[in-house]
C-alpha positions in Angstrom: 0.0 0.0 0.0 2.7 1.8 0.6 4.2 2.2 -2.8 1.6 3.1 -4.2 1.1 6.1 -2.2 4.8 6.8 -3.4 4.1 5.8 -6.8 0.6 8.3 -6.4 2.6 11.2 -5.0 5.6 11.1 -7.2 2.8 11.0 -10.4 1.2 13.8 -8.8 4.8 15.8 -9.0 5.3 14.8 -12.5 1.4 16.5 -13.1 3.0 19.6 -11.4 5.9 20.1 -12.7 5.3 19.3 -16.2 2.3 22.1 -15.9 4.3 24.9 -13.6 7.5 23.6 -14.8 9.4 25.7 -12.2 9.7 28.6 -14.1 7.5 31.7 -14.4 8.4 32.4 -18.0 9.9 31.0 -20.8 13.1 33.4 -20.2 13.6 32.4 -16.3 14.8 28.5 -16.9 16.0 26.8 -19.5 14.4 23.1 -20.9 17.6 21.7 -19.3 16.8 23.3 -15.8 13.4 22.7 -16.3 13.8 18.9 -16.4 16.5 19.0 -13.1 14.2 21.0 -11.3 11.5 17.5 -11.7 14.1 15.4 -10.7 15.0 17.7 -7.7 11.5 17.4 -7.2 10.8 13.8 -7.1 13.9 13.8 -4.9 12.4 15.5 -2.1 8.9 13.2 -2.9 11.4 10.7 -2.5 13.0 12.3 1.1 9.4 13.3 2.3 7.9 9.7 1.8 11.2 8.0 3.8 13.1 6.9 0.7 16.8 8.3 -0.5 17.0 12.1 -1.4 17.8 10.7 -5.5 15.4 11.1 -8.2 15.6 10.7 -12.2 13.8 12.2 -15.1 14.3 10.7 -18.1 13.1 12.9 -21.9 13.2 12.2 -25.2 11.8 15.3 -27.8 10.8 17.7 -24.8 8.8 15.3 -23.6 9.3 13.3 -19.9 9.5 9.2 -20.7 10.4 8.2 -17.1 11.4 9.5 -13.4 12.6 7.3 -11.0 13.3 7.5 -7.2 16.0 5.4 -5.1 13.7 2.6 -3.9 16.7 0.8 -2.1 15.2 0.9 1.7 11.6 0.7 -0.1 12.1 -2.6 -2.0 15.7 -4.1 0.0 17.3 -3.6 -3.6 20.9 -2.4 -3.6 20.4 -1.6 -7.2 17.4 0.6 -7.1 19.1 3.6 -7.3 16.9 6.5 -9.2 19.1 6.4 -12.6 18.0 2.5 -12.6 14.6 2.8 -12.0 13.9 5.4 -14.2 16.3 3.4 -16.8 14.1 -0.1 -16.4 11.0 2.1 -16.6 11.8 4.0 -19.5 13.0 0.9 -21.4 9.5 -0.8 -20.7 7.7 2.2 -21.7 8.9 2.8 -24.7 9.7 -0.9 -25.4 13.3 -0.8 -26.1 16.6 -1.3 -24.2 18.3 1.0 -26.3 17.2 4.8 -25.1 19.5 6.6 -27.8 18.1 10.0 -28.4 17.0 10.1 -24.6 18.4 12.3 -21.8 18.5 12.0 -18.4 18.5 14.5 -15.4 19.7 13.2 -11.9 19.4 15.1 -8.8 22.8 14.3 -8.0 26.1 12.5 -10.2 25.5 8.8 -10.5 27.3 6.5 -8.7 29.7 3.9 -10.8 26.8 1.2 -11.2 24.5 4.3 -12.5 27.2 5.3 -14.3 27.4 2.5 -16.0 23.5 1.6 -17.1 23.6 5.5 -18.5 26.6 4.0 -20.7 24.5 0.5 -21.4 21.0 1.9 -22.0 22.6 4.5 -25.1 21.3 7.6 -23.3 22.9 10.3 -25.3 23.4 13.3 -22.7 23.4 13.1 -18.4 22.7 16.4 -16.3 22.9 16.0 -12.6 22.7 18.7 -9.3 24.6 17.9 -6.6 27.8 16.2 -7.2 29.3 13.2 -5.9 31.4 15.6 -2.9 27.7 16.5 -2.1 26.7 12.6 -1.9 30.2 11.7 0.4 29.3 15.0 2.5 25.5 13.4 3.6 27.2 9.7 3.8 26.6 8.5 0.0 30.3 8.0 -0.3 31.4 6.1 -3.5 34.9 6.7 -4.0 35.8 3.6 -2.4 34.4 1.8 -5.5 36.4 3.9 -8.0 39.6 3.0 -5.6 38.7 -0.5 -5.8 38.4 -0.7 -9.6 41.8 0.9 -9.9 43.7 -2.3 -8.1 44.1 -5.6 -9.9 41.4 -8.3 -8.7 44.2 -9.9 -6.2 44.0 -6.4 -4.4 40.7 -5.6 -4.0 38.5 -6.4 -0.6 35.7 -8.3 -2.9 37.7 -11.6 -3.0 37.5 -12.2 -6.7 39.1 -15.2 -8.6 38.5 -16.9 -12.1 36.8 -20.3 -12.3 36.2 -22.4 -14.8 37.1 -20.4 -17.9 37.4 -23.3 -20.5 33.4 -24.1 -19.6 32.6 -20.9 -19.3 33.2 -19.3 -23.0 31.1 -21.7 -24.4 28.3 -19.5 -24.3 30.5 -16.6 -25.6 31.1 -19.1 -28.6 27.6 -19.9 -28.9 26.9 -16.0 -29.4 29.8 -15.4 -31.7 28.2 -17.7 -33.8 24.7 -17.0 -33.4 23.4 -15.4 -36.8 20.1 -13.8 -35.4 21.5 -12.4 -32.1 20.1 -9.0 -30.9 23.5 -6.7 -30.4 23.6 -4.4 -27.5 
């Protein structure tokens, strides 16, 4: 029942902001600003209703596909950061996994996993608020990550270690080969 109200009041923000917009003429904001100022808003929805202080808002040609708020606490998903929700929603919407010609606008700079489903999904252009200093500053700390991809795998603190590598390129060899794959 919960998410629903969540789901209700970040629609209703989406309702307001896409009639207000933020702006009291066409000279005060820009489209860009605009769009943050709905993902600043569906970050305090977001704060307001006990979830993270993220939200997303996804466009393609003016128009908004997607917004997303961090649902982590919410759904006990590590990977339900706002830039992922609003990705997996904006892929189902418009029925692709490939969101080329789409933009997205973060309340704050995406973390490496984010980072990385901006690069995956094809989104052509990322705006964000607050930067990742911001995020350390309020306990959303990531550089550790960037650290930890720097050091070779015996290095790291994830034990990490390659098994079975003969077996396990058999699927890669499989797709190689595969005439009527779907790239992405």
């Amino acid at each position: 029942m919960k998410r629903f109200a969540i789901i209700f009041a970040l629609l209703a923000v989406v309702r307001i902001c896409t009639a207000q917009d933020g702006c009291r003429k066409d000279s005060d904001c820009t489209v860009h600003e605009k769009f943050m100022r709905l993902a600043i808003k569906v970050s305090e929805e977001n704060v307001r209703h006990g979830g993270g202080p993220f939200g997303a808002v996804i466009v393609r040609n003016g128009e908004v596909v997607a917004t997303g708020a961090n649902r982590v606490t919410a759904d006990n998903d590590p990977t339900a950061h706002a830039e992922i929700s609003a990705i997996r929603a904006a892929c189902k919407k418009l029925g692709t996994f490939d969101l080329s010609g789409c933009t997205i606008y973060t309340s704050c700079e995406p973390c490496p996993m984010c980072f990385g489903a901006i690069y995956w999904s094809h989104i052509d252009s990322m705006f964000y608020g607050n930067d990742k200093h911001d995020a350390a500053d309020i306990g959303f700390d990531d550089a550790f990550i960037y650290e930890e991809l720097d050091k070779a795998p015996a290095e790291r603190r994830l034990k990490t270690g390659e098994i079975l590598p003969d077996e396990a390129v058999r699927a890669f060899d499989m797709w190689r080969e595969k005439s009527d794959k779907i790239e992405y």
